[in-house]
C-alpha positions as CSV (number, residue, x, y, z in Angstrom):
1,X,-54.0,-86.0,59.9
2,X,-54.7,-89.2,57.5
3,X,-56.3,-89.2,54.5
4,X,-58.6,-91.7,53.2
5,X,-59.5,-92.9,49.6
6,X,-61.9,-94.3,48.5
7,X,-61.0,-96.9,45.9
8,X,-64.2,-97.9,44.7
9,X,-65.2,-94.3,44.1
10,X,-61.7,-93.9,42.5
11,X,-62.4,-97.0,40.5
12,X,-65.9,-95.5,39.2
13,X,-64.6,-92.3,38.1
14,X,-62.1,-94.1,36.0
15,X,-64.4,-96.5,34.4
16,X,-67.2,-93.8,33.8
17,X,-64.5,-91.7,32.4
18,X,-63.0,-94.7,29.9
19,X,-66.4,-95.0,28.8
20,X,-66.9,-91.9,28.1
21,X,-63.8,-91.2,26.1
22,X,-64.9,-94.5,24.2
23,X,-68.4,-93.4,23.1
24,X,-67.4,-89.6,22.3
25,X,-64.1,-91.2,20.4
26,X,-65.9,-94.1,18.9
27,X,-69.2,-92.0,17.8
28,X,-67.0,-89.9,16.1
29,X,-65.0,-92.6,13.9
30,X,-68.2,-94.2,12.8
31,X,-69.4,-90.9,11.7
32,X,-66.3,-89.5,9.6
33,X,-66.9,-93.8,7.9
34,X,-69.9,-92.9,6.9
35,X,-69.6,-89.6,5.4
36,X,-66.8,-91.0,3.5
37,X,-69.2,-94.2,2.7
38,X,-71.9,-91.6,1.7
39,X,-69.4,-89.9,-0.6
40,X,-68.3,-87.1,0.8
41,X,-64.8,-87.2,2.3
42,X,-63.4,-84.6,4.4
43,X,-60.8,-83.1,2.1
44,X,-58.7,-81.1,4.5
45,X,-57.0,-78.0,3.1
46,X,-52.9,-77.1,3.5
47,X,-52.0,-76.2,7.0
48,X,-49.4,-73.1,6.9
49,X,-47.3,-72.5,10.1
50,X,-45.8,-69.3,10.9
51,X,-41.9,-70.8,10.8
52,X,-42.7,-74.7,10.3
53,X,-43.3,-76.8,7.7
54,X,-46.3,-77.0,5.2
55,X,-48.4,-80.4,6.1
56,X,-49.5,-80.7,2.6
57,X,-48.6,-79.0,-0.9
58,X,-51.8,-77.8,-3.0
59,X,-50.4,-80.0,-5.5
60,X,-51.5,-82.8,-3.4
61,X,-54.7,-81.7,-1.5
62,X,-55.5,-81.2,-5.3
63,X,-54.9,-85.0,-6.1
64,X,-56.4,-85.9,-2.6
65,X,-59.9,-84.0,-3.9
66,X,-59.4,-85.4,-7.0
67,X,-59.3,-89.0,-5.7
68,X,-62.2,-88.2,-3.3
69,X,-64.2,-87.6,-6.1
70,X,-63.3,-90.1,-8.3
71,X,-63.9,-92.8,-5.4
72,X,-67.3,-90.9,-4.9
73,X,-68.6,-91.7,-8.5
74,X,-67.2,-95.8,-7.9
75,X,-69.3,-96.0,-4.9
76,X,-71.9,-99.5,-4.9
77,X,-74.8,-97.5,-2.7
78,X,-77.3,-96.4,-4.6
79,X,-78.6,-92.6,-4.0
80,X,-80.8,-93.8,-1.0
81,X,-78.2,-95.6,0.2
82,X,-75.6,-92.5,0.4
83,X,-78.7,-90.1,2.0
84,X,-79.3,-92.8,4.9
85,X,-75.6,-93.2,5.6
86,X,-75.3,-89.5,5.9
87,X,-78.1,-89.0,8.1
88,X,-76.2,-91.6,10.3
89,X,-73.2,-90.0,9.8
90,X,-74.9,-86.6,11.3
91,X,-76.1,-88.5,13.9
92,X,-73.3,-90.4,14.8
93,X,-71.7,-87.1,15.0
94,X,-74.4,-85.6,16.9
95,X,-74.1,-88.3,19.7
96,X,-70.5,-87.1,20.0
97,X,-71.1,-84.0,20.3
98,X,-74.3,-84.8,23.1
99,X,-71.5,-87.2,24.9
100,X,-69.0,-84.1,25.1
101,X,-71.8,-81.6,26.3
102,X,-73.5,-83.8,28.8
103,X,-70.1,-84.7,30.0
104,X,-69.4,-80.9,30.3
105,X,-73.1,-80.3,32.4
106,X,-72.1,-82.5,34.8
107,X,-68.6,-80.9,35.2
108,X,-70.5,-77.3,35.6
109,X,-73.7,-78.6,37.6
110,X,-72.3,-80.5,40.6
């Protein structure tokens, strides 16, 4: 019994699935820049582990906020400025999240 391959196929599978890893990955980045361009940085809270370490102490997500919003209040865009960018940032987000469950539909479907 021989088994044969077929290269090119292989070889478009792996680009289509670079790609795709680049668009969800890259759609995603631009989105978390412009909510933090918008003024709204994700401020993530302490992560607590059952037996491990603490990520973060309050004392610093504190300061983190803190800085967040004082960078918020510095910010050059004017109000118009900061709603467009996060629109885009919901988008940008939005095309992630499309990317992810079109990729997903085509996993189910065929």
């Amino acid at each position: 019994m021989s088994v044969a391959i077929d290269w090119f196929a292989f070889l478009e599978v792996f680009a289509a699935a670079l790609a795709g890893a680049a668009l969800v990955v890259g759609f995603y980045a631009l989105g978390l820049r412009l909510l933090v361009r918008a003024g709204r940085a994700p401020v993530v809270a302490p992560a607590e582990f059952t037996d491990a370490i603490t990520i973060i102490t309050e004392k610093e997500a504190h300061r983190a906020a803190k800085a967040a919003a004082k960078a918020a209040k510095k910010s050059p865009l004017t109000e118009g400025q900061k709603t467009l960018a996060l629109v885009a940032a919901y988008a940008s987000f939005a095309v992630s999240a499309l990317a992810v469950l079109g990729g997903l539909l085509l996993l189910v479907l065929h």
